[in-house]
C-alpha positions as CSV (number, residue, x, y, z in Angstrom):
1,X,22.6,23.6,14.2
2,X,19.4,25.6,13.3
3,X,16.5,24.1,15.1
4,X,14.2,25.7,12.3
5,X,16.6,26.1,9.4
6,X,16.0,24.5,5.6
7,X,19.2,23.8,3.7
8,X,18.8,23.5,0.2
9,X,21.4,21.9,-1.1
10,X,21.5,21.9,-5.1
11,X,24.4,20.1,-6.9
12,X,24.9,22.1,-10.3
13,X,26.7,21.0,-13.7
14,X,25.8,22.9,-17.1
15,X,22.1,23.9,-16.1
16,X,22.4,27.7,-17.3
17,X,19.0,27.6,-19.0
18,X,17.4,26.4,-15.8
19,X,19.5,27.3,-12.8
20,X,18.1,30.7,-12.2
21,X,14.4,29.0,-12.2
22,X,15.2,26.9,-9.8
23,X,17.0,28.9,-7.6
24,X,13.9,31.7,-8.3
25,X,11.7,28.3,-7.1
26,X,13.2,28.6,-3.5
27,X,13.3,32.3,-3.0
28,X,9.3,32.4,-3.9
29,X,9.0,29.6,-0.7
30,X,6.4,31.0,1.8
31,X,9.0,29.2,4.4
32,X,11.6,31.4,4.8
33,X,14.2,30.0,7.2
34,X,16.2,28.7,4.6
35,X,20.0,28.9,3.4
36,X,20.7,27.6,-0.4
37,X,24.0,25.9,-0.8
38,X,24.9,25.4,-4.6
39,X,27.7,22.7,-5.2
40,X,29.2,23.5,-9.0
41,X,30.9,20.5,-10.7
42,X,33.0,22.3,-13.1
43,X,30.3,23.4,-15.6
44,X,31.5,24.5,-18.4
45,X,28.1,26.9,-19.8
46,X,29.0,29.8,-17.5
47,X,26.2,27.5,-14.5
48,X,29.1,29.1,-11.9
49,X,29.0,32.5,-13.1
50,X,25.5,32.5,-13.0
51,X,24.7,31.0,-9.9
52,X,27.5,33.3,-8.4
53,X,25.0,36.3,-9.1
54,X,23.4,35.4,-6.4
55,X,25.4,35.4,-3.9
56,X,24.5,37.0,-0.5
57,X,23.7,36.0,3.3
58,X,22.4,32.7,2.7
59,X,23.0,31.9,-0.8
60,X,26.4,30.5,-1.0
61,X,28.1,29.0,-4.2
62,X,31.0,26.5,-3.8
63,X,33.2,24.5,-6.1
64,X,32.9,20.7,-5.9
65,X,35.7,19.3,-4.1
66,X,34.8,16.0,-5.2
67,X,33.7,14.6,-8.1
68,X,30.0,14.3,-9.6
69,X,26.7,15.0,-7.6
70,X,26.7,12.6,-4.9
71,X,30.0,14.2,-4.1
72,X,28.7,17.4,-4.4
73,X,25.9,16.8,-2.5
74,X,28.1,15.0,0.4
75,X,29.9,18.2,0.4
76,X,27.2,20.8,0.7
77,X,25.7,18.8,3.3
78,X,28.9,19.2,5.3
79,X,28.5,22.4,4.7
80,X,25.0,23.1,5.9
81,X,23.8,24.8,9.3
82,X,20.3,23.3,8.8
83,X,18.4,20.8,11.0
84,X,16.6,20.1,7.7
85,X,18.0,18.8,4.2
86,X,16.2,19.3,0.9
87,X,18.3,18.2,-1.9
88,X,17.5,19.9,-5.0
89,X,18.0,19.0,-8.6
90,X,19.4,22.2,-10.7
91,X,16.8,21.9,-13.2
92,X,13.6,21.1,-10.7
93,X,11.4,23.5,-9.4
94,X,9.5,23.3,-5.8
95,X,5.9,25.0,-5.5
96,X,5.6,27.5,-3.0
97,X,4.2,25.8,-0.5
98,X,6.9,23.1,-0.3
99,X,8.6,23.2,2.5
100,X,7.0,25.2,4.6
101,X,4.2,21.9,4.6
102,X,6.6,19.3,4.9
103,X,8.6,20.9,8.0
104,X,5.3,21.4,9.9
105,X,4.8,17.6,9.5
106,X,8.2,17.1,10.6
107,X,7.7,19.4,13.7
108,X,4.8,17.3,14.5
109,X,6.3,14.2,14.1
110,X,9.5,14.0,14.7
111,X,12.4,11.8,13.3
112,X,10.2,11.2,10.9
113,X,10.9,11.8,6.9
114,X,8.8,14.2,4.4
115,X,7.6,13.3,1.3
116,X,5.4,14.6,-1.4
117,X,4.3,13.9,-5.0
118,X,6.3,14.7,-8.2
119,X,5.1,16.4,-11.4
120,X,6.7,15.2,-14.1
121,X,7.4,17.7,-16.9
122,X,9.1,18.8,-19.9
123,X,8.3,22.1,-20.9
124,X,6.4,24.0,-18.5
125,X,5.4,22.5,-14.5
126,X,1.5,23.2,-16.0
127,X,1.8,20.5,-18.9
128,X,3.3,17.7,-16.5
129,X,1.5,15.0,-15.4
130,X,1.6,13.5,-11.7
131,X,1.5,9.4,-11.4
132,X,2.6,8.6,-7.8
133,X,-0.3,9.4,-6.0
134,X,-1.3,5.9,-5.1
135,X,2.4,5.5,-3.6
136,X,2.3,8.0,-1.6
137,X,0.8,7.8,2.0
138,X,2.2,8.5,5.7
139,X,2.9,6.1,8.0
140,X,4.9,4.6,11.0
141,X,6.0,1.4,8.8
142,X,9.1,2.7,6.5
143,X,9.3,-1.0,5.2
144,X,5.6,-0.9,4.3
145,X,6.3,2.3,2.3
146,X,9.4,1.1,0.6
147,X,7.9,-2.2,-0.5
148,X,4.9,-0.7,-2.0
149,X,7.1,1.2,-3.9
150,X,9.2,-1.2,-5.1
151,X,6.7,-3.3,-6.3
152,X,4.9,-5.3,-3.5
153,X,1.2,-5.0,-5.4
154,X,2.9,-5.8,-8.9
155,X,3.4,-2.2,-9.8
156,X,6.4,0.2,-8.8
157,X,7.2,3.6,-8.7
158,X,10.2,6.4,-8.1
159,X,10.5,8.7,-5.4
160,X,12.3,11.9,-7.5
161,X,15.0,13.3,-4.8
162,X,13.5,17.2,-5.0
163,X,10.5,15.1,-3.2
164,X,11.7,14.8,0.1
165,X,12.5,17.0,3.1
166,X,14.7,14.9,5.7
167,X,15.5,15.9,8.9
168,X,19.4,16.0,9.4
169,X,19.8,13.6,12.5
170,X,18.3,11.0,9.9
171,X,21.0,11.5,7.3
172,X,23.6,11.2,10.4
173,X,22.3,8.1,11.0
174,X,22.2,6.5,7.5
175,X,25.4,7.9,6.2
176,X,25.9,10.0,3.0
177,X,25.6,9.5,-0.9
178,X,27.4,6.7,-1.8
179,X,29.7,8.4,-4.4
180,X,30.6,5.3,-6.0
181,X,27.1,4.9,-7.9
182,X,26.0,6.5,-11.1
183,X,22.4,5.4,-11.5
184,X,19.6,5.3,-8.7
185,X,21.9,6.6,-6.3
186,X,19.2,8.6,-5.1
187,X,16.9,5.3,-4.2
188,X,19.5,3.6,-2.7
189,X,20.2,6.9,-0.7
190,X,17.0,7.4,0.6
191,X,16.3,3.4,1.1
192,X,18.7,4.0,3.7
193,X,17.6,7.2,5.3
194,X,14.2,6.3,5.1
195,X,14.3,2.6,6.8
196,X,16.9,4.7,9.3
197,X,13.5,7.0,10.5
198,X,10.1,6.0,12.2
199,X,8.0,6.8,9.6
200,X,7.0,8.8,6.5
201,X,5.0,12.0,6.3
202,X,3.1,12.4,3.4
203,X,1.6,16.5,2.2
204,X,-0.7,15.5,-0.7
205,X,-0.5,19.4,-1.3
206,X,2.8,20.4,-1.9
207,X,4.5,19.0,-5.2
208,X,8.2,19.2,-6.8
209,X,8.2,19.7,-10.6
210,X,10.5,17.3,-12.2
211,X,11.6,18.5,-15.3
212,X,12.2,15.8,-17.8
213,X,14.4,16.1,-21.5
214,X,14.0,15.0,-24.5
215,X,17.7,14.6,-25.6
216,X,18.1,11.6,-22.5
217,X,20.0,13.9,-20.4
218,X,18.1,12.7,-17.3
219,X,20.2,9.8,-15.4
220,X,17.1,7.5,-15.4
221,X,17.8,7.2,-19.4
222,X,21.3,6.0,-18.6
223,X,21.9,2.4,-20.2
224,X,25.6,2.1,-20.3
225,X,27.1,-0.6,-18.8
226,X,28.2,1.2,-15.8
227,X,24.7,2.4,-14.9
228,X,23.2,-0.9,-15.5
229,X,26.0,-2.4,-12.7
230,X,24.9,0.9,-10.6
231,X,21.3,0.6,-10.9
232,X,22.4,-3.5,-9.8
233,X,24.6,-2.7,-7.0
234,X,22.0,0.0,-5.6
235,X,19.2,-2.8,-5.5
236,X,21.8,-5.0,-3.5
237,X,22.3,-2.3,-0.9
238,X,18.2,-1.7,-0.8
239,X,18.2,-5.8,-0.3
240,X,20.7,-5.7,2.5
241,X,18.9,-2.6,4.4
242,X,15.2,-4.2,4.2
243,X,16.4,-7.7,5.5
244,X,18.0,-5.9,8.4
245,X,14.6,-5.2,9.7
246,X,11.1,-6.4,10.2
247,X,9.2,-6.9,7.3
248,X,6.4,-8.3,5.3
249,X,8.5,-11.3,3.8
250,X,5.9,-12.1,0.8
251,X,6.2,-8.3,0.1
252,X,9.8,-8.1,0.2
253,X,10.3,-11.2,-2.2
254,X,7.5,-9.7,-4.7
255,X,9.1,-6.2,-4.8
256,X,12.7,-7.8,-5.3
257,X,11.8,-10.0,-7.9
258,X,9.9,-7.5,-10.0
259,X,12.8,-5.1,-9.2
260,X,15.4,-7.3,-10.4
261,X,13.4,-8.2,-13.7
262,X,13.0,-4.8,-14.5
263,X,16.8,-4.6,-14.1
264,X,16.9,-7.9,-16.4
265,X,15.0,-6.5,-18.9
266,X,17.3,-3.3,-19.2
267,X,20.2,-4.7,-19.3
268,X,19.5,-7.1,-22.4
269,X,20.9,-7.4,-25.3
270,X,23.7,-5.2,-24.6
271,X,24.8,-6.2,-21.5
272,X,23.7,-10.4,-21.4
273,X,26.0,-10.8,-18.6
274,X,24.4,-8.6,-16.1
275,X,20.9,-8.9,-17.8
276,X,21.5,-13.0,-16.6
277,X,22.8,-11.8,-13.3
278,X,19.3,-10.4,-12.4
279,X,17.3,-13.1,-14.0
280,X,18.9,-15.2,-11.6
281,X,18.3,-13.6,-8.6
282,X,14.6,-12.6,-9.9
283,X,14.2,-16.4,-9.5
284,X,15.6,-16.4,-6.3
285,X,12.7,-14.5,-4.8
286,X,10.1,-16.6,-7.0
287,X,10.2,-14.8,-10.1
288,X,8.0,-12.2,-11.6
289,X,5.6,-11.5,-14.4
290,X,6.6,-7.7,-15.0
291,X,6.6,-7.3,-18.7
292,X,6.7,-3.6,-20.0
293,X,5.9,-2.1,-23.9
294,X,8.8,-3.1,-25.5
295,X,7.9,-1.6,-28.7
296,X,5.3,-1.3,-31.4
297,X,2.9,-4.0,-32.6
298,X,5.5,-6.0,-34.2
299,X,7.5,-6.3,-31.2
300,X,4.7,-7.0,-28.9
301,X,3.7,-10.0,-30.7
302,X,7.1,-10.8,-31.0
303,X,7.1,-10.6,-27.2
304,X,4.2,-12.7,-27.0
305,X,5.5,-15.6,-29.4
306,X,9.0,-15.6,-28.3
307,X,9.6,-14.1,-25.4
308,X,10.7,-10.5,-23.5
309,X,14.4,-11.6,-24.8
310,X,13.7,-12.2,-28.8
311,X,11.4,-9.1,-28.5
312,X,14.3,-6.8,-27.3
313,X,17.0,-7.9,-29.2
314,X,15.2,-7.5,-32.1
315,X,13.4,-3.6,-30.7
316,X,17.9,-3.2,-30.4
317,X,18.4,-4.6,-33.8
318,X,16.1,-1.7,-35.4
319,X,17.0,1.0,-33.3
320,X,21.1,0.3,-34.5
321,X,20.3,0.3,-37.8
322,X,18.1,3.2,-37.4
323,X,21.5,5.0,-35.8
324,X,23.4,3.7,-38.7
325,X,21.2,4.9,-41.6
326,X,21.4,8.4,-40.3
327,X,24.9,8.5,-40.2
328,X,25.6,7.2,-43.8
């Protein structure tokens, strides 16, 4: 493998308005060591045909052998010649300065993994807004980092994928995407990868540009039942990793607790069952007091009469009839 080498590995499906952006985001990189390997999942908007365009010494474009984009990303990481792995989102952007920061942090520290903050943005990178920076920090402690992200000081927040830079041993270690999730795959992921390294390395300059959609397309919107079971079966695996080491036990059982209410709260009315499932093990570790907005002024003194529950069934009572009145 390429001691040097970046391997930007994008998984694509229908991103034609944005695909050419984001590829045009990793040619403009001042670090130019890099080979872009773009996984297409059977896009259907002519995404393959475009990306195909481009097409030369180290832009190669590849059917998905597999199915959906932890497959594809499994894939174009067997595919890669690099001794570092930046997985990209088709529709994210990187600034210029990207990786050639984060891989002289990782040549400085070795075995370590890179990190920096996310933009989140809907039309243009300029009118996003940035909320992670009190998350992010470098250190030797990947348990310390993961807690305070989870939730450890009462507040939690997500590590977009475009945001790291991992070195490839690391990934070798952890083990791939586990193909079988369709909802935080990406934390669950990098839980492993990151509690697999000695530490985090934080560039408070560069930033990835997280482009966000109205129309819900992002998979943090997802609500369906299957996501909700994802979204529980990723926070399992997190569990699992963190107890396997040494950490702050009053930490771990405030992030997990918050973590699985926040899961709780999603999950109800529509899916009781699984909404229960994390109550209960919310309790487990002590219980929590996250409560988000649920609504407008009705529902949040709803929410403060009756409860979280009687607030959001009633929030999904409107929005249903809402769907039903416009279809009529």
């Amino acid at each position: 493998m390429d001691n040097h080498k970046v391997s930007v590995i994008i998984p694509l499906y229908n991103s034609s308005e944005f695909i050419i952006d984001t590829i045009q985001s990793i040619l403009d990189q001042s670090y130019q060591d890099i080979e872009i390997i773009i996984i297409d999942d059977n896009s259907t908007d002519g995404s393959f045909e475009l990306a195909q365009k481009f097409q030369s010494g180290h832009i190669n474009v590849f059917k998905n052998k597999g199915k959906g984009a932890c497959a594809a990303r499994n894939y174009g990481f067997e595919l890669s010649t690099g001794n570092y792995i930046q997985f990209l989102d088709a529709d994210d952007l990187l600034s210029p300065n990207k990786l050639e920061n984060q891989v002289k942090l990782l040549q400085e520290f070795p075995n370590r993994i890179a990190v920096c903050s996310t933009n989140h943005f809907y039309d243009t990178p300029e009118s996003g807004k940035i909320t992670d920076k009190d998350f992010m920090f470098s250190t030797d402690k990947p348990s310390a980092f993961l807690l305070n992200l989870y939730g450890a000081n009462g507040m939690f927040e997500m590590v977009q994928t475009s945001a790291w830079l991992t070195p490839r041993a690391l990934i070798d270690k952890a083990g791939l995407w586990d193909i079988k999730l369709s909802k935080d795959q990406d934390g669950e992921f990098f839980c492993r990868v990151v509690m697999a390294s000695y530490g985090i390395c934080y560039d408070p300059i560069a930033i990835n540009h997280y482009r966000k959609h109205r129309d819900g397309m992002n998979i943090a919107s997802k609500k369906q039942k299957q996501h909700i079971e994802s979204q529980l079966k990723a926070l399992e695996s997190k569990e699992r990793v963190l107890l396997q080491h040494d950490i702050n036990e009053k930490d771990f059982k405030h992030a997990m607790a918050l973590q699985y209410k926040f899961i709780a709260i999603e999950a109800w009315p529509e899916h009781k069952d699984l909404s229960n499932k994390a109550q209960q093990k919310t309790s487990v570790y002590g219980g929590s007091a996250y409560l988000p907005i649920l609504g407008g002024s009705a529902i949040e003194i709803i929410k403060k009469i009756l409860g979280w529950k009687s607030a959001k069934s009633f929030s999904n009572w409107i929005h249903n009839n809402k769907l039903i009145s416009k279809l009529r």
